[in-house]
N, C-alpha and C positions, 0 to 999 in steps of 0.2 A: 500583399502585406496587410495585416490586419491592423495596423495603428495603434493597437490600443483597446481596440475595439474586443468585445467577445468574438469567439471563434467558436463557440457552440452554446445551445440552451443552458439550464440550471439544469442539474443532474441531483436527484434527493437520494441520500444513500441513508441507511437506518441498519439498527440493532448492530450486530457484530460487523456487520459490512462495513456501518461506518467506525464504529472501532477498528480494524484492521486500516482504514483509509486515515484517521486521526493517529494512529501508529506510525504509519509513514513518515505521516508529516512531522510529527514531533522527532523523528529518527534523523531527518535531512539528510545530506548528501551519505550519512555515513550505513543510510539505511539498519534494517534490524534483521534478527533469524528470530527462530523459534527457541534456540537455546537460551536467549537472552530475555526475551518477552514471551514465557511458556503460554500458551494457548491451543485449546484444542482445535484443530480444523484450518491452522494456519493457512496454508495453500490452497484448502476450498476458497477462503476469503479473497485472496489474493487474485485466484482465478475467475471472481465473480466481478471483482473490481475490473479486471481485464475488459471483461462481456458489457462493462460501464462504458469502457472506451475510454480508460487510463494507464499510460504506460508506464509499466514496472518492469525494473529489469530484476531478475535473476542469476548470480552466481552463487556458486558451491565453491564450500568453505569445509576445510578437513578439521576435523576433531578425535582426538585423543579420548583416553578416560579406559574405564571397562567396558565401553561399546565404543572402539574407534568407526568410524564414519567418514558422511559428509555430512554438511546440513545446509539448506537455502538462507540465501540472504537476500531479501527485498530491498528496493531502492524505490521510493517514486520518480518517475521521471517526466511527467506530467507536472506542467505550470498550472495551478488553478489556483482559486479565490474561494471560500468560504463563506457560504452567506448563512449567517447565526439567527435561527428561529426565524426563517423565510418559509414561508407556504404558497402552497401553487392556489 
């Protein structure tokens, strides 16, 4: 059990990487898609944050319209902390 304690180092995420990861977090439990927060490259981001060693779940969500589909929706599912204007 970790107490409290960290359970890993500071991890520095920058440019759109941490955009997608400030996404999340502002999204909580109800997580976000790309239909709602259009961005290019959504799922690159997402998949990089992964390679961070942050777990985001993924479900597909059906949509309508003139292009009926699916589309993802991200959730973070990673506890973290945020350290604001911290440098290594």
């Amino acid at each position: 059990m970790d107490k409290g304690s960290p359970v890993s180092s500071p991890i520095t995420v920058v440019g759109r990487n941490a955009w997608a990861l400030q996404t999340l977090i502002d999204a909580g439990a109800g997580g976000f898609s790309s239909i709602e927060r259009p961005a290019p490259r959504t799922a690159h981001y997402i998949h990089r944050l992964r390679s961070f060693g942050f777990a985001i779940e993924t479900r597909h969500e059906a949509h309508g319209g003139k292009y009926p589909g699916t589309h993802a929706r991200y959730r973070l599912c990673s506890e973290l902390v945020v350290l604001e204007g911290h440098s290594a």
